[in-house]
C-alpha positions in Angstrom: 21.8 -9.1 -8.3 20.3 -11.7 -5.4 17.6 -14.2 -7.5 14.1 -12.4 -7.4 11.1 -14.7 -7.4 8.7 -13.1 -9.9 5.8 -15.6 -9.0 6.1 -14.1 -5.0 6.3 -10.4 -6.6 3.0 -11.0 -8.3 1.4 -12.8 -5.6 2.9 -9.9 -3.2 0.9 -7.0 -6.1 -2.1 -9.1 -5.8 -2.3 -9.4 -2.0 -1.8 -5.4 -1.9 -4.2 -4.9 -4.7 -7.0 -7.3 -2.7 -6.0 -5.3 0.5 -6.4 -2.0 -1.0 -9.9 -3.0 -2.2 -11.2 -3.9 1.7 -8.9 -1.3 3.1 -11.3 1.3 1.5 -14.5 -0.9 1.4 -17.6 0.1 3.6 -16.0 -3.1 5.5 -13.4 -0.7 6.9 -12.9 2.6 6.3 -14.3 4.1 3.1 -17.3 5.9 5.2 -14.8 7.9 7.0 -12.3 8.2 4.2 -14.9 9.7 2.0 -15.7 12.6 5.2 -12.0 13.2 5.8 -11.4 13.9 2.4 -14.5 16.7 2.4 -16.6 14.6 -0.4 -20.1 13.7 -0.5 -20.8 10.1 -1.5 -23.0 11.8 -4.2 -19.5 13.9 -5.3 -17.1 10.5 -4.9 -20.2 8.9 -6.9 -19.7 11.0 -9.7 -16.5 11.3 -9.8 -16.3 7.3 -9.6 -18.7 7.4 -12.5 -16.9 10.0 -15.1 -13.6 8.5 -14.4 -11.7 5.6 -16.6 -11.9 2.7 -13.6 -10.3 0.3 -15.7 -7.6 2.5 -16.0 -7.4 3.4 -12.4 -7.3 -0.3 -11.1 -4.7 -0.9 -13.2 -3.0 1.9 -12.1 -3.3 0.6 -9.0 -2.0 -2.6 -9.5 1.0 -1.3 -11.3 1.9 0.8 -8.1 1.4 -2.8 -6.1 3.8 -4.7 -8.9 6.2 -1.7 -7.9 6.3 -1.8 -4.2 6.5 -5.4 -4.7 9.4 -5.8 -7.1 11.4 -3.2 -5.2 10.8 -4.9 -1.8 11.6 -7.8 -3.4 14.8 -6.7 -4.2 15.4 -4.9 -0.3 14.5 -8.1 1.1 17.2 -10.0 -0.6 19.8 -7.6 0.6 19.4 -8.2 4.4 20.2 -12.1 5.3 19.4 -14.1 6.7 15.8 -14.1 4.7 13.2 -15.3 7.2 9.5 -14.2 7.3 10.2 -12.0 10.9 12.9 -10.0 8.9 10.7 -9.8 6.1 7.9 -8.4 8.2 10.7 -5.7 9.9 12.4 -5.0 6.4 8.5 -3.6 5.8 7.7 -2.0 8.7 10.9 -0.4 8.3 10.7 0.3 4.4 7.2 2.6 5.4 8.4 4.1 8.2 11.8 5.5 6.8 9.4 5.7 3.2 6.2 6.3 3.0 5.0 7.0 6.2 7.3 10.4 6.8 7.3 11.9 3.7 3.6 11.3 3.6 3.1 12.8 7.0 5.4 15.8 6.4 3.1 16.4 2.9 0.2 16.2 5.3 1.1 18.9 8.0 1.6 21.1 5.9 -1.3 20.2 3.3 -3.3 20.7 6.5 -5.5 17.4 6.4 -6.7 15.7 8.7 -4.4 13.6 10.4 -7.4 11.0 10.6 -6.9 10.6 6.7 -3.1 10.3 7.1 -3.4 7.7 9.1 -6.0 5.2 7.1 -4.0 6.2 4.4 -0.4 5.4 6.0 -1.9 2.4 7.7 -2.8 1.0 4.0 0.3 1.4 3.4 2.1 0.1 6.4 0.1 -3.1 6.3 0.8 -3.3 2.4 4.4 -3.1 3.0 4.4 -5.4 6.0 2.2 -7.9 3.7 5.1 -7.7 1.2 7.6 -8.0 3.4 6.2 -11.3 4.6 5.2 -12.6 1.3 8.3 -12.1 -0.4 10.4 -13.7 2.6 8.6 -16.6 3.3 7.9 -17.6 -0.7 11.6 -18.2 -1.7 
């Protein structure tokens, strides 16, 4: 297995962790998110408020350490490592990934494609992020 440098895989989790936390801030697009997903700030409140944040954060950060480690590892396997391919190795690890079987869950879970897209835009700028991390900090 190619050397993986944990240091960039943790500063990589961080960097998607940070970006989830604007991604879904008033900053951006949490006003809209919170209307596409049929919720009332009052319901997300409450819900917010009865669940185990800690818990979810972490959670959150684990699935960051994860997409991190794993692109890590995809990154190493196409040379020559330079911060372009690491950029394309992530654009390309969402749209073969995440982006089609998330679309594909959300035709026919009949949301709004709005909420597909800030949700598969996190994700393709998460994966991008990554991608560029991990290749540039070798």
């Amino acid at each position: 297995m190619h050397h993986i440098n944990y240091l960039a895989v943790l500063a990589s989790a961080l960097a998607i962790f940070g970006l989830g936390g604007t991604w879904y801030s008033s900053a951006l697009f949490s006003k809209r998110w919170v209307v596409l997903m049929g919720k009332s700030d009052e319901e997300m409140k409450a819900a917010a408020a009865s669940s185990p944040m800690p818990l979810l954060l972490l959670g959150a950060f684990v699935c960051g350490l994860v997409i991190s480690f794993a692109m890590a590892i995809v990154v190493n396997h196409f040379p020559p490592v330079t911060v372009l391919r690491g950029i394309e190795i992530g654009a390309f690890c969402w749209l073969g990934f995440a982006a089609s079987t998330s679309f594909a869950t959300s035709l026919f879970s009949m949301a709004p494609k709005q909420l597909w897209m800030i949700n598969s835009g996190y994700n393709l700028v998460s994966f991008v992020l990554a991608g560029l991390i991990l290749s540039a900090w070798r």
